[in-house]
N, C-alpha and C positions, 0 to 999 in steps of 0.2 A: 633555264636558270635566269635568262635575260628578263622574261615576262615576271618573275618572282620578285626582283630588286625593282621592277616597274611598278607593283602593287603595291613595294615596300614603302616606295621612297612615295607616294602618292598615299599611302596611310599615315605617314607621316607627318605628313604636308597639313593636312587633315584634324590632326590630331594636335599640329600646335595651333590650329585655331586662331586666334588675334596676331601670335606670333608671327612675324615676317620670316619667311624662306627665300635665301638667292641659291640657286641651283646654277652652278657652272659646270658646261660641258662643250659638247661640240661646236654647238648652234650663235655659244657666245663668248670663246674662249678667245676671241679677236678682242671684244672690246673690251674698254678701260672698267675696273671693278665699278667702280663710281658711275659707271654708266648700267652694267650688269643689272647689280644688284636694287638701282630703285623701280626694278618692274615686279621683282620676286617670283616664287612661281607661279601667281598670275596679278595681273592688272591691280587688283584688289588690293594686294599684299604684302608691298613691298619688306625688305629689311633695312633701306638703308634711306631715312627719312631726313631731312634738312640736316645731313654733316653727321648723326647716328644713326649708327648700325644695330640691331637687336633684333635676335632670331638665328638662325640658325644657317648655316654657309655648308652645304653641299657641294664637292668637289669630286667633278665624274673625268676631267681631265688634265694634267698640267698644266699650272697658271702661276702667273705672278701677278699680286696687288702691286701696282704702280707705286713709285715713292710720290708721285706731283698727287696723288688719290691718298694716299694715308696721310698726308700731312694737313688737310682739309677734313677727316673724318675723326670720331671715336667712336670704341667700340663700348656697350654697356647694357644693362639687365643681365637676360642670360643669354649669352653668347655660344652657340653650342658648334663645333669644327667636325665636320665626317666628310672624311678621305674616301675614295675609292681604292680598287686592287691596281697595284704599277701606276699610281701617282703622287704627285708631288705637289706641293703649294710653297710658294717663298713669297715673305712679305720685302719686299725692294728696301722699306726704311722701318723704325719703329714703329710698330704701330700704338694708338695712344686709349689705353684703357680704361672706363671711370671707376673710379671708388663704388664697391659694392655690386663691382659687375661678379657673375658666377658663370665659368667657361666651364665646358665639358671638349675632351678632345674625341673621337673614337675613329675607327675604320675599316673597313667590310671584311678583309680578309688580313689578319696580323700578319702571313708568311710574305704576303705578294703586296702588302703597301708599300707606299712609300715613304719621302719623309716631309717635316716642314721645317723652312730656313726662318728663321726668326729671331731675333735681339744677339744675331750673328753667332748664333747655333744652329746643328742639325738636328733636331729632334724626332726618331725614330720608335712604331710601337710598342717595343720590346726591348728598348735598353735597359740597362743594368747601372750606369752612372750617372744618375739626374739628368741624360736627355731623353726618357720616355714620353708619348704622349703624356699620361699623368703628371708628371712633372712640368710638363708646358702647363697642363690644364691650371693646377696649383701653383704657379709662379703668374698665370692671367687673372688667380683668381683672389691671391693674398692683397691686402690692402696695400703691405708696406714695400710691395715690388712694382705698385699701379705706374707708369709713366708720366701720367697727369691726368686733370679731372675735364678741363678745357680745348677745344680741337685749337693748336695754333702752332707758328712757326718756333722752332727751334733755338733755344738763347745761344748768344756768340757763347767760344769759346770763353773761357774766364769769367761769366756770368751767374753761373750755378746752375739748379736744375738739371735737366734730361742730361744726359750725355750720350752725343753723337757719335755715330762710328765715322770714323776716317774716310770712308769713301760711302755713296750710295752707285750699286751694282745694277746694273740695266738689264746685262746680256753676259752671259755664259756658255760657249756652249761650242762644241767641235761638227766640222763639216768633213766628210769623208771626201776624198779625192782622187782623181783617176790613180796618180803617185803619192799618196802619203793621205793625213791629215792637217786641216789647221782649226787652229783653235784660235778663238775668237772672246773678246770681253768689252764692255764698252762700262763707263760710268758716268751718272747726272752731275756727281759732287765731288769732289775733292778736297778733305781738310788736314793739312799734315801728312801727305802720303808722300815716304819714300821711295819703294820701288813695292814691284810685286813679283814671283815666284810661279812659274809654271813646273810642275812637277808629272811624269809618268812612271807608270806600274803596267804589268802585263797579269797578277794576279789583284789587285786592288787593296793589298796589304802592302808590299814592300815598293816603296817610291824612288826615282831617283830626278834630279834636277834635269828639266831640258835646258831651261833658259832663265837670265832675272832679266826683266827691264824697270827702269826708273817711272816713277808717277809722276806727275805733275806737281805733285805740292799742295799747291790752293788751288783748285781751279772752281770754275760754275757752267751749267753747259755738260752737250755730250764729248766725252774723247772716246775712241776706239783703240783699243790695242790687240795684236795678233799673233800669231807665232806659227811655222809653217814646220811639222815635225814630219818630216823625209823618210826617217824609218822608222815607222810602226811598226809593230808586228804581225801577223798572219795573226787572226781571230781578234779578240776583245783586247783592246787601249783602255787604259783609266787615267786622265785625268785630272791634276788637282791644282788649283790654284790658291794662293795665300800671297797677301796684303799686308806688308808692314809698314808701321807708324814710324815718324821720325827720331820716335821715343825708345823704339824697341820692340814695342807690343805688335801684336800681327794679330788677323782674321783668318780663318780659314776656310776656304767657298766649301761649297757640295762636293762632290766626285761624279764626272761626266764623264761617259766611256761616246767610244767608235768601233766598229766593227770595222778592219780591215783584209782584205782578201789577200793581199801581198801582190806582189808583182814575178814577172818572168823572170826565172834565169836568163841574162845576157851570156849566150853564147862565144869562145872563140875569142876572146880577148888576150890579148900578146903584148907583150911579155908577162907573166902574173907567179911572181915575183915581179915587182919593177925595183929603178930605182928615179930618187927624184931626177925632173928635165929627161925623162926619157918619154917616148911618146907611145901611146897604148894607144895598140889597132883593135879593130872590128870589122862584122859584117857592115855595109851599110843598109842602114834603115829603110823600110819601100816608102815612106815619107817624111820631107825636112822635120826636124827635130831639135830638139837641144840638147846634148850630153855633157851632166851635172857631177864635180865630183865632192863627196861631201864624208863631215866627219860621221863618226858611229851615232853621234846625238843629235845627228841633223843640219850640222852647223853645216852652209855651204863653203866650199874652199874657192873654187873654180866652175866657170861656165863657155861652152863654147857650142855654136850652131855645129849642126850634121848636115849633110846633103844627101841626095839618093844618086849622085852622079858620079859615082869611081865603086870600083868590086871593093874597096874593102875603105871604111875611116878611120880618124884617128882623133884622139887629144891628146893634148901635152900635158904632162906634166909638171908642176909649179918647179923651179929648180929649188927654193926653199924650203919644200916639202918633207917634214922630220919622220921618220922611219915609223910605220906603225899600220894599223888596216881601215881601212878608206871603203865606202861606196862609190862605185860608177853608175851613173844608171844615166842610161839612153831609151828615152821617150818614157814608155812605163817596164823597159826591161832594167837589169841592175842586178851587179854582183860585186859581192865583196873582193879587194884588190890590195893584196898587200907586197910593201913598200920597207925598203929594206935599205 
């Protein structure tokens, strides 16, 4: 099957003739689009000639076009997008399309693709509510949805023209962890950002809030922001972050899952029932440690070192501590401890 999509996409190539092809995959999914795509798939042929693009963009692995790279290009002729099977492509900022460009979207396998994030949707090949491929294609390719005809920087606020989204997104994306997950995001820009909205699901339908944190406002420049979620669940985490405006209005990211293994049953823990200011024993650990107690959504309450030097350790409990069921976890073990 491997050698068959190799003929393919090599007939292809072939076949649009004058046309420029940028094929992204392994070899060059480090660098920046703008660097990519002026070699095409070969020397000869590039797509992406003084600031436009034309021809066709092959995508064999997860990539994002840079926002500092779409703000210097557009895209025009015929534009054509073909996904691979379990991948994804996100455009970082608008991208800017000419009058009388004709875009085709398509992708190798509709069950197993993926999707593309663009003018802050997810457009997927089989939806049913205006964000199918087709509907991207037809919204790249109507005149009166074009972004603009000329590649240039973005007018202030209260100027007219384009409109910007409130933040440009850099990085998304969750790290799995010996004890938990974090999740991580970073942004170029900031216009009018309130706060933003970390949200998880154990089935990738029903969500609930981990955490809000504030934006920055106005800012230019990278900021990073993170969030460390303590109890995952055994198997598949999803994910979801959303962005709102000072206004009201909010964005919604992608949906980003982690696979989590879970952690040990913490053994032996005394008294379980507690109550607050009382102090819960253990085995002690065969190496120093840290024993964390935290709420059901991750929030940390309390932290204190372990030693490996007494038969049995302990931590205290907060005397403030309101009646309900708590995490303990020492090192990567951890058991729910309720508190009465």
């Amino acid at each position: 099957m491997k050698l068959f999509y190799t003929l393919l996409f090599t007939g292809l190539s072939l076949v649009l003739g004058a046309q420029g092809v940028c094929v992204i995959d392994a070899s060059n999914a480090n660098q920046d689009f703008c660097t990519a795509c002026t070699t095409g798939v070969n020397s000869g042929n590039p797509a992406l000639v003084n600031g436009v693009f034309t021809g066709s963009l092959e995508v064999h692995t997860s990539y994002t076009i840079s926002a500092d790279c779409l703000a210097g290009i557009e895209f025009a002729g015929n534009f054509d997008i073909w996904i691979a099977r379990h991948t994804n492509l996100t455009f970082a900022a608008d991208p800017m399309i000419a009058d009388g460009t004709t875009t085709t979207v398509s992708e190798a396998h509709h069950v197993h693709s993926g999707y593309i994030w663009v003018f802050g949707v997810q457009y997927t090949p089989r939806s049913n509510n205006g964000t199918s491929y087709n509907d991207l294609a037809a919204l790249m390719t109507s005149p009166e949805n074009n972004r603009t005809t000329v590649p240039g920087p973005a007018p202030a606020p209260g100027g007219g023209g384009e409109t910007m989204l409130p933040i440009t997104l850099l990085e998304w994306e969750a790290s799995l962890l010996r004890e938990g997950v974090e999740v991580r995001w970073s942004t170029l820009r900031e216009a009018n950002n309130d706060f933003f909205v970390v949200e998880h699901s154990t089935d990738g339908l029903n969500f609930t809030i981990l955490t809000q944190q504030s934006g920055a406002g106005n800012s230019k420049g990278k900021l990073t922001y993170n969030y460390y979620h303590a109890t995952p669940a055994a198997g598949t985490n999803f994910y979801r972050l959303t962005q709102y405006d000072l206004d009201g209005s909010f964005t919604t990211y992608p949906v980003i899952t982690s696979e989590f293994q879970g952690v040990t049953p913490t053994t032996g823990i005394y008294p379980n029932p507690a109550t607050a200011g009382q102090a819960i024993r253990f085995a002690a650990p065969s190496a120093r440690t840290t024993a964390n107690l935290y709420h059901l959504d991750g929030r940390l309450i309390a932290s204190t070192p372990v030693g490996t030097n007494a038969f049995d350790a302990q931590f205290q409990l907060p005397n403030s501590l309101q009646p309900g069921v708590y995490l303990l976890r020492v090192g990567s073990q951890g058991q729910r401890l309720l508190v009465r």
